[in-house]
N, C-alpha and C positions, 0 to 999 in steps of 0.2 A: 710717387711722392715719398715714399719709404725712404729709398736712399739719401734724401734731401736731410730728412730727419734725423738721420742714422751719421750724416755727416755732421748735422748740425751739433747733435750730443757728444759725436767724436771730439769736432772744437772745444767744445765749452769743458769736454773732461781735459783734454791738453793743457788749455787756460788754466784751469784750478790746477793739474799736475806740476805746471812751470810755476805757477805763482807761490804753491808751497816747497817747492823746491830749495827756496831762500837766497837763489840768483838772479829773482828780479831786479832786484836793488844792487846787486854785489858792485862795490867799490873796490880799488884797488886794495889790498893786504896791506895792512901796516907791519914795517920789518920788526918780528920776532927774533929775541932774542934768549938764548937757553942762560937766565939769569944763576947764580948760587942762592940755593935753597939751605936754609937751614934747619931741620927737622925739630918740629916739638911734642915734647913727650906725652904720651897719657891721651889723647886726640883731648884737648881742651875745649871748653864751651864758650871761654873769654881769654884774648891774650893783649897787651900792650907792652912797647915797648918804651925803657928808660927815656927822660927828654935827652939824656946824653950817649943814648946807645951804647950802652954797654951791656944793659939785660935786658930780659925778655920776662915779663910776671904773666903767670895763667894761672885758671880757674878751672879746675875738671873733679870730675868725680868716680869713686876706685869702686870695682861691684866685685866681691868676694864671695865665696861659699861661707855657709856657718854649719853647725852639726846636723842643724833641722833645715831634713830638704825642701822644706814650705817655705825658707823664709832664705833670703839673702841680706847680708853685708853692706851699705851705702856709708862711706865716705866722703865728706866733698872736703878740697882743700886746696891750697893758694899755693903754689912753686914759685922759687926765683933761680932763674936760668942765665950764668951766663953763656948766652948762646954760641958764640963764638967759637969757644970751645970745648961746646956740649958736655956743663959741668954743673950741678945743682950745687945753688948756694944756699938755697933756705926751704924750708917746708912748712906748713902750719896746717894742722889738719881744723876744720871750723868747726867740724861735728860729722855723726856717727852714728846712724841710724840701723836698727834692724825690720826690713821690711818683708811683706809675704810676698812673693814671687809673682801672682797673679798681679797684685797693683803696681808691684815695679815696673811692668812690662808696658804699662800705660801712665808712666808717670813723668809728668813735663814743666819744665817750669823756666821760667827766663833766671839768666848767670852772667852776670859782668864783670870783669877787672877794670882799672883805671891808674894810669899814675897822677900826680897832683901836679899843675904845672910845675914847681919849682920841683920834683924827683923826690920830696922827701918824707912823703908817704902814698900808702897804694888802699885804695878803697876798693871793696868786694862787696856786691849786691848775692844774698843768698836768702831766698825765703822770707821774703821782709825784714827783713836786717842787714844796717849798712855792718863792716865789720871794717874800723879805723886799724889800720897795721904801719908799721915804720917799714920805712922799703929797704932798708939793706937790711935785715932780720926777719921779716914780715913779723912781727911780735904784735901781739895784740895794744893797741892803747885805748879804745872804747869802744863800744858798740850802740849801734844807733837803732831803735825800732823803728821800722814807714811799714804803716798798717795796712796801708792802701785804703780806696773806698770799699766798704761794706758789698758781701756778693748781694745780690737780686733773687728774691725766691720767686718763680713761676712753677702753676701746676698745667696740669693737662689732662683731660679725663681719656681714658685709654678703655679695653677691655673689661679689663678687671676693678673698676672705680677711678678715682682721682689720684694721680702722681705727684710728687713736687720733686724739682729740683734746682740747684743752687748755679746761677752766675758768678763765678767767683770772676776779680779784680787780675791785673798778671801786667808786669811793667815790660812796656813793648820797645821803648831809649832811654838811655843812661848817659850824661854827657856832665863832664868836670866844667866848670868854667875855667876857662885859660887866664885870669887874671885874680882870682879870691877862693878862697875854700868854699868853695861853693858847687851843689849839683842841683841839677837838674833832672828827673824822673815822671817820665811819661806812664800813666794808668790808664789799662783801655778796661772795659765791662762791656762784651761785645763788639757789634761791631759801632754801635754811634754814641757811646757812654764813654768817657774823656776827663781824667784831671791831670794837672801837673803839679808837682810837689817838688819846690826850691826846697833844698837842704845846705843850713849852713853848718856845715864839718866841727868847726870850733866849737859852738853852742849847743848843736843839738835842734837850735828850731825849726818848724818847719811851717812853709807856706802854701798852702792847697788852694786852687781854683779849677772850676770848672769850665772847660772849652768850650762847649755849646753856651752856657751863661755868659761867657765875653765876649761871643760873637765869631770865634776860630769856628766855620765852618759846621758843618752836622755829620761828618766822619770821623771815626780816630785819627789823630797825628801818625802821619810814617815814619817823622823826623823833627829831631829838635836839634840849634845848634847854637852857643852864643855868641855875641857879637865880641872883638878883641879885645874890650877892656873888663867884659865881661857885664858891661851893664844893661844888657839885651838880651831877651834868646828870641831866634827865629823860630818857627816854629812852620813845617810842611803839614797841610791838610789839604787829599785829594778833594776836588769836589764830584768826582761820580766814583760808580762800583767800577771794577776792573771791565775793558773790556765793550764800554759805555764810549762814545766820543767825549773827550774832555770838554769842560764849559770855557767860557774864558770870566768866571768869576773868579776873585780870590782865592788862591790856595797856599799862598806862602803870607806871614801872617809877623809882624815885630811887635813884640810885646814887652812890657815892662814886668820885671820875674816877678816882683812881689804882689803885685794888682791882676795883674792880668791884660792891662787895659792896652789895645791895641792902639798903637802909633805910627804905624807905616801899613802897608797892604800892597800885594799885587798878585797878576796871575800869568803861571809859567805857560799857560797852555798847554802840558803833559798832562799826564796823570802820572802828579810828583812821588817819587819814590824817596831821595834822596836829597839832603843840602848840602852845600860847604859854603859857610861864609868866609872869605881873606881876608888880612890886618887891612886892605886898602879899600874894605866894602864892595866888594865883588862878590853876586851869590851865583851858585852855581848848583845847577837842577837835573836829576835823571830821570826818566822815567822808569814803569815798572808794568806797563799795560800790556793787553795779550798781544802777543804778532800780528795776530791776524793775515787773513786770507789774501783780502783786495787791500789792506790798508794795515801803517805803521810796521812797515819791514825794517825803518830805518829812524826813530827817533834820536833826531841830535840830544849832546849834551846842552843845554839852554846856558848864558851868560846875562848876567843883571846889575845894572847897579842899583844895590840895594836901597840906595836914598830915595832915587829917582822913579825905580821900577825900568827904567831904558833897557830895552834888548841889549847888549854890546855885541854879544860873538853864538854863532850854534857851531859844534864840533860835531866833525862824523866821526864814527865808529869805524870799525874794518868791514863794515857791509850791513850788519843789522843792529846798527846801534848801539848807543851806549847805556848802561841798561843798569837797575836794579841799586847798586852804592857808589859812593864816592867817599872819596876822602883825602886833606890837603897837607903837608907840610906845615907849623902853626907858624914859618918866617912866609907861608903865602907863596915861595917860589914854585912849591911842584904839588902836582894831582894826579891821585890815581883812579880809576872807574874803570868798572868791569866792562869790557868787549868783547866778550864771546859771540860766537857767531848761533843765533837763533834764529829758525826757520819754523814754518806753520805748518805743521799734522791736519790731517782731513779725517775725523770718524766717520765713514760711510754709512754706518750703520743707524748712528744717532743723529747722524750730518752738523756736525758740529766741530771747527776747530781746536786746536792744540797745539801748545808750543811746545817743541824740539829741540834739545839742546846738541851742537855738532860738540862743539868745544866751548874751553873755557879757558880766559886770558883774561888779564888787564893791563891797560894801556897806562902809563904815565905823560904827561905835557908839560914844558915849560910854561909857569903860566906869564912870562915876560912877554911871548910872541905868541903865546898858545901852537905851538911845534909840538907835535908827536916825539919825545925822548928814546921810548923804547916801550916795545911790547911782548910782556914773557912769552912763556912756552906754556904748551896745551897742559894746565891743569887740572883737567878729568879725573887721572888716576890719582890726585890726591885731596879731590874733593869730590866723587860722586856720591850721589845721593846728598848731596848736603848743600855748596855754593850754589847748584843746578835748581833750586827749586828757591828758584824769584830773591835770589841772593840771600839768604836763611843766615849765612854767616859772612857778614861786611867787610869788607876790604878795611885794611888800620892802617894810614900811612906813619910813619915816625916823626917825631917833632923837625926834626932837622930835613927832614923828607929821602933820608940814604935807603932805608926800609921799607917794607910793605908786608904787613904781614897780611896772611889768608888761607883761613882750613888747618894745615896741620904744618906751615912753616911761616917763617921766615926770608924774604928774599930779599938779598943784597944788588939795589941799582945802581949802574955805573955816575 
């Protein structure tokens, strides 16, 4: 009977070898294209570009030596790029910190740019503080505090007595409204602790409610976005942990920004990653869930209309889906979303899955016929360590949709 046996484990390690292999599912290749890259300086932490494409504004920060080898130099500060022809037009440094070296090395925090629909100022999220700049100068014109909610003290009694330590607050989206000075700012505190805070630009006020109080779901939002005229934001909240089968309760959520109070509801059936709402009410859903071994090699893009909750369209990917962000053109014609190809790792050891990154593309779609336009070249080497981890830095498409920015450029689409 040994050999029976001995065959039998043979199969079943084939089985797992071929299914993490990432060719279970493989679809045909979508035609890549080695698009123009336009390089941006300083590896930035946030970039957008002009509604009229002409620049490119980021958000990065400078690390310097100082006299004392304990402590280093921080800089963060705003550039304006006309990319084009790789020429800085403006700089504005926000602030200037001297830090000890041990805590730089562990120091993190969320960084946004944005332009205003109308191009004529650029808002910067740094440290709880908005920071109002005019965009062809980036000059200062006021600054806004958002406090966030208050951290969380927990202790824990350890060896040596009782510990405490602090939860801090840390904005996980940052989204302009397309139609009024107005933003939108997601706070997470953990992982089921949730507010948004409407920011209007011109005044200064601000509108805080809590997600779990209105009924969004009991995990943090992964995505906020608002509706065209701007008198809506959608809001994405998975309902399970990664990795979990998705439920089919609510996870995309329309809310009215100053209340909270939800008016529409449905569920993508992913584990939503990502939204984009279009001027004609189309939303559109990625996931962000593990690969997995026996299941989820291939999570379409999801199609909805938002009124109704209707399926309309699922798009493939080039074989393992379409994954992690998206993002639309604000005339609605075109979408970008990351398609890299990811396959599932086996820890033998701990016998536990893993996902694997081959490569890294995204795909644009007309969204007239939903047709595959063009999909770049492997951008690996100008995002490793970074796009590769559950998309960490989101694909931007440009207002007009000729652009895509991601990682450290700019890419011009035919």
């Amino acid at each position: 009977m040994l050999p029976i046996v001995s065959s039998r484990f043979a199969s079943i390690t084939l089985l797992l070898l071929w299914l993490t292999s990432g060719f279970a599912s493989a679809e045909r290749p979508f035609p890549q294209r080695e698009l123009r890259a336009y390089g941006l300086h300083g590896d930035p932490n946030s970039a957008d570009v002009s509604p009229d494409d002409s620049f490119v504004v980021t958000e990065l920060s400078r690390r310097e030596t100082t006299n004392d080898p304990a402590t280093v130099k921080f800089s963060d500060l705003v550039q304006l790029w006309d990319f084009r022809n790789d020429k800085l037009v403006a700089e504005n440094v926000l602030r200037v910190q001297i830090r000890e070296k041990r805590r730089a090395l562990t120091y993190s925090r969320s960084e946004y740019v944005r332009y205003s629909p109308d191009g004529k100022i650029v808002i910067a999220y740094l440290d709880r503080a908005l920071y109002v700049l005019r965009a062809d100068d980036l000059q200062e014109i006021r600054q806004i505090s958002v406090t966030g909610p208050p951290a969380e003290t927990r202790t824990y009694k350890g060896r040596h007595g009782v510990h405490t330590y602090a939860i801090e607050s840390e904005v996980t989206s940052l989204e302009m409204s397309p139609a009024r000075r107005e933003l939108a700012i997601v706070w997470a505190r953990g992982s089921s602790n949730s507010w948004i805070d409407v920011v209007d630009l011109d005044s200064a006020k601000q509108t805080v409610w809590d997600t779990r109080e209105r009924g969004l779901g009991w995990l943090n939002p992964k995505a906020v976005s608002w509706t065209n005229g701007g008198d809506h934001l959608v809001v994405a909240v998975p309902n399970v942990f990664p990795c979990e089968r998705p439920l089919h309760t609510p996870d995309v959520f329309v809310v009215d920004p100053a209340s909270g109070a939800i008016e529409n509801k449905l569920s993508t059936g992913l584990l939503v990653s990502d939204i984009v709402v279009t001027a004609d009410g189309r939303l559109f859903a990625v996931d962000y869930d593990c690969v997995g071994v026996f299941a989820d090699h291939d999570p379409k893009m999801r199609v909805f209309d938002l009124r109704t909750g209707k399926r309309l369209k699922e798009l493939s990917g080039r074989g393992t889906g379409v994954r992690y962000s998206a993002s639309a053109s604000r005339n609605g014609n075109r979408l970008t979303a990351y398609t890299g190809i990811v396959k599932a790792g086996f820890d033998w050891g701990d016998m536990v899955p893993f996902d694997t990154h081959i490569d890294a593309t995204f795909s644009v779609w007309d969204l007239s016929n939903y047709e595959v336009l063009v999909t770049s070249q492997n951008l690996a080497d100008r995002t490793e360590g970074r796009f590769r981890v559950a998309g960490q830095i989101p694909l931007r498409m440009s207002p007009t949709g000729q652009f895509v920015v991601q990682g450290r450029a700019v890419y011009e689409l035919p």
